[in-house]
C-alpha positions in Angstrom: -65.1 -29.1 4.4 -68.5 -27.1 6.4 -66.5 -29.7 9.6 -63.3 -27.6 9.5 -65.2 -24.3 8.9 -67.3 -25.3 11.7 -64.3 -26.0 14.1 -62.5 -22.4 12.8 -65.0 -20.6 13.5 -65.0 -22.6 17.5 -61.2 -21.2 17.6 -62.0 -18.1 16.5 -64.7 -17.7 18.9 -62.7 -18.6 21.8 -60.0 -16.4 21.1 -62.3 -13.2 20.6 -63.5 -13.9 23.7 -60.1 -14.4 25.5 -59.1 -11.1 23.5 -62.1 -9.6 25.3 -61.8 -10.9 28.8 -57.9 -9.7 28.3 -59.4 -5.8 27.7 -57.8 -6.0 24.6 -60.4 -5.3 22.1 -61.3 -2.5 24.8 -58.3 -0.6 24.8 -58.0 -1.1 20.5 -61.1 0.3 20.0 -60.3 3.1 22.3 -57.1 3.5 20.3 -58.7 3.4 17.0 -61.7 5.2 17.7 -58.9 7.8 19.2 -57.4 7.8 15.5 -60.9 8.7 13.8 -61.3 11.7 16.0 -58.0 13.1 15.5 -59.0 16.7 13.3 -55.9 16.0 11.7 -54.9 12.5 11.5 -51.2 11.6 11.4 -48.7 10.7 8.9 -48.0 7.3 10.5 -51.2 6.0 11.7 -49.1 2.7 13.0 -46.7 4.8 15.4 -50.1 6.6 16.5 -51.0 3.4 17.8 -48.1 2.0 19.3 -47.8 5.6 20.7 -51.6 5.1 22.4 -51.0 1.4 22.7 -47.8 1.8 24.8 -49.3 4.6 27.5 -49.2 2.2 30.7 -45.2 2.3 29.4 -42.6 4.8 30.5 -43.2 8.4 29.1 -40.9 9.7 26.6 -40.0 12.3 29.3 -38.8 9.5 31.1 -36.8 8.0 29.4 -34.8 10.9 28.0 -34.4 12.4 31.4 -33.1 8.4 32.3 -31.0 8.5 29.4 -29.5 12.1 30.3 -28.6 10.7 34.0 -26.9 7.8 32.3 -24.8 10.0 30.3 -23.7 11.9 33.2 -23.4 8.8 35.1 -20.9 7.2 33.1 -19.1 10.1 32.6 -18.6 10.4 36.5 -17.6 6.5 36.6 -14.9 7.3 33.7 -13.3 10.1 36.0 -13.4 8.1 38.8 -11.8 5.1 37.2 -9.4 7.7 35.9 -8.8 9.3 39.2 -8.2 5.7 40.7 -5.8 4.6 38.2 -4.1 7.8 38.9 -3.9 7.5 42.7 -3.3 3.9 42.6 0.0 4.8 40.6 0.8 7.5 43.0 0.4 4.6 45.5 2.4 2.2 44.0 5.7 4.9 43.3 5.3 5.5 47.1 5.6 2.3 48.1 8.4 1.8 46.0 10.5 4.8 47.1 11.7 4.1 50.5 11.0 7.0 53.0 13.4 9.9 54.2 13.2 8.0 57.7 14.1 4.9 56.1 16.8 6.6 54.1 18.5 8.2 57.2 18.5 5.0 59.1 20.1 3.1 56.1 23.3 5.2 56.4 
């Protein structure tokens, strides 16, 4: 049994240090350490974290202002399918329809 513990405690070593040469217990500690100084701590200490956690991520700014211009993006692309379909009919009637010169020269 003090074999296994022994050979536990080896993997546990090397992944603390891997944590460590990753700057990953860094930048917890800085999170958590973040959380006890808050004067008033939050509701949901997890999304805190995550929050802090994810700050090398896009900004919530970000991604509301992408999601905005995606909005109005598709909205243009709907129109301009719509407009398409529309001229494409317009198109196809004309092409249909033979042509006053075409007419004339018929009779």
């Amino acid at each position: 049994m003090a074999s296994f513990k022994v050979g536990n405690d080896s993997k546990h070593e090397e992944f603390r240090k891997y944590l460590e040469k990753a700057g990953v217990v860094d930048a917890l500690t800085k999170v958590l350490v973040g959380l006890y100084e808050e004067p008033e701590k939050p509701e949901n200490a997890l999304d805190f974290v995550k929050k802090h956690l994810g700050a090398m991520g896009p900004e919530s700014a970000d991604v509301e202002s992408l999601q905005l211009e995606l909005e109005q993006l598709k909205e243009e692309m709907q129109k301009l399918h719509l407009e398409n379909a529309e001229l494409a009919a317009k198109l196809a009637k004309t092409e249909s329809t033979p042509s006053e010169g075409e007419a004339a020269a018929e009779q």
